[in-house]
Every structure is written in structure tokens, then in C-alpha cells.
C-alpha positions as CSV (number, residue, x, y, z in Angstrom):
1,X,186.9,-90.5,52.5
2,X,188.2,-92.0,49.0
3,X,188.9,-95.5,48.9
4,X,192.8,-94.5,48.0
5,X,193.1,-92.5,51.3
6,X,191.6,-95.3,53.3
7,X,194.1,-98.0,52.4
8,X,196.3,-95.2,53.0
9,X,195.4,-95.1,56.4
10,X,195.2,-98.9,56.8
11,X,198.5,-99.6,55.3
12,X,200.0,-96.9,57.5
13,X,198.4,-98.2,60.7
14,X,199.5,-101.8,60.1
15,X,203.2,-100.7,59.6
16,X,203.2,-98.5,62.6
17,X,201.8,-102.0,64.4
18,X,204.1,-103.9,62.5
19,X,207.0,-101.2,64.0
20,X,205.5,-102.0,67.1
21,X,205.7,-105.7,67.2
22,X,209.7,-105.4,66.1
23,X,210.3,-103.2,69.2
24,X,208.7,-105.0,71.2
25,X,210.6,-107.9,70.5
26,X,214.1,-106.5,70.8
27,X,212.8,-105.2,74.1
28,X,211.9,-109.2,75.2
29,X,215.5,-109.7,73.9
30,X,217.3,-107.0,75.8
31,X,215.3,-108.0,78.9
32,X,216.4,-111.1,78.2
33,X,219.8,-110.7,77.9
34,X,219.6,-112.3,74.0
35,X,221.4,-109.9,71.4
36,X,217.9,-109.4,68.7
37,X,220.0,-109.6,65.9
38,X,220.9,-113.3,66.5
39,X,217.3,-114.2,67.2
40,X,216.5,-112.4,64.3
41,X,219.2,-114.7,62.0
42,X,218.2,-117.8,64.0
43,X,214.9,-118.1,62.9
44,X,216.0,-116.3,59.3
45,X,219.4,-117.3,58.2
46,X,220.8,-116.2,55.1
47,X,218.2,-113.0,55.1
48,X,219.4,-109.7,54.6
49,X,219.6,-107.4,57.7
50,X,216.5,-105.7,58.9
51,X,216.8,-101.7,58.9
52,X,213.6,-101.9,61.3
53,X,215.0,-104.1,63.6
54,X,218.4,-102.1,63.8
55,X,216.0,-99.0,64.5
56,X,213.8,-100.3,67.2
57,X,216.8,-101.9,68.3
58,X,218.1,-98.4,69.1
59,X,214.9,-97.5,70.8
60,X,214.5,-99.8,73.3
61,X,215.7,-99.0,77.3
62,X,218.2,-101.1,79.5
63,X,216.8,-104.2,80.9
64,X,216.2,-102.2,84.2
65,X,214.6,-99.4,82.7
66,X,212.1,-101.3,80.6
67,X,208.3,-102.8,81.5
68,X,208.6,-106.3,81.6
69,X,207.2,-108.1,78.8
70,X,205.3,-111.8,79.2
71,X,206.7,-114.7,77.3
72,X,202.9,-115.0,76.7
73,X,202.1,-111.4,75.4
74,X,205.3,-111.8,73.0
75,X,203.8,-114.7,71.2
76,X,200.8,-113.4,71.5
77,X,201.9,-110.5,69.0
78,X,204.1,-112.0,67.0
79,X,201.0,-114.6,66.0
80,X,199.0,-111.4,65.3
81,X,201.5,-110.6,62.3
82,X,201.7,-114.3,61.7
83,X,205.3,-114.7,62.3
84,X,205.1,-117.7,63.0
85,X,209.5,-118.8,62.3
86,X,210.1,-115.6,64.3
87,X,208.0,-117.2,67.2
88,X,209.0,-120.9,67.1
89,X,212.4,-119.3,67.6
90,X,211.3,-117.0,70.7
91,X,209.1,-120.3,71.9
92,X,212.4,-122.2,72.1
93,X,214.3,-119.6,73.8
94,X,211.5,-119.4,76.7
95,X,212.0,-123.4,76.4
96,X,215.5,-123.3,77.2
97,X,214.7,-120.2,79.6
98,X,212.4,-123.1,82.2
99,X,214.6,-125.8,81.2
100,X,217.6,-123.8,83.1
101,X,215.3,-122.2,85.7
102,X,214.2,-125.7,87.0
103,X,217.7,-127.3,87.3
């Protein structure tokens, strides 16, 4: 295999990851009864509006159709693609998520 086709392939995998990772985290948001979008603008304001987010955002199942997705496994991926504003954001949503649960 050429060198061209393989960072073909590698650049191809890591967008259908990076695809991943975005559906994955509207799905968190829909579960979690948070519109993506606003996340999304929270932790980026004044950013332009992200096409893949408004597709996986189509993609994803209602909150009672869906697997459930850890707070943990969420962060977890997000760190993988080093987004780290994107997860601050999230990690102060599951903040506010325990502060309410314990009251």
C-alpha cells in the first residue's frame, strides 16, 4: 500500500471516529434532556454552527430508545479527541447533574 492511500485510510478512520464522538455526545444530551446545540455554544461561543453536529444530531434515538451512555465513558471520548472546552462544559453539566440529585 502507497504512503498516499494510507493516510487516506487514516484520515478517513479518524473522521469516521471523530463522527462518532459528535453523536455520541448529542446522544448524552438527548438522554439528558440538554438541547446539543447549546452545549455545543456554551463551551464555543461565537463559533459558527457545526454541520456534523446538526447531522448526528438527527441520528440520534429518543431518550427511551437509546443505550445509556456513562458520564464517565463521555469524557472518556471526548479526551481521546482532546476536546478538552467541549468536556469541561459536559463535566459541569454532570456537576450540576449530582449537585440537584443530592438535594
Amino acid at each position: 500500500m502507497e504512503r498516499n492511500e494510507m493516510e487516506e485510510r487514516v484520515i478517513r478512520k479518524y473522521r469516521q471516529d471523530e463522527d462518532m464522538m459528535i453523536l455520541i455526545f448529542a446522544q448524552w444530551c438527548v438522554n439528558n434532556n440538554l438541547d446539543p446545540v447549546n452545549v455545543y455554544e456554551e463551551a464555543y461561543p461565537g463559533q459558527r454552527k457545526n454541520e456534523k453536529l446538526n447531522e448526528a444530531i438527527e441520528n440520534t434515538a429518543l431518550k427511551n430508545e437509546s443505550e445509556h451512555i456513562s458520564n464517565e465513558a463521555l469524557l472518556e471520548i471526548l479526551a481521546l479527541f482532546d476536546n478538552d472546552t467541549l468536556a469541561f462544559k459536559v463535566a459541569e453539566y454532570i456537576e450540576q447533574f449530582n449537585t440537584e440529585s443530592s438535594e
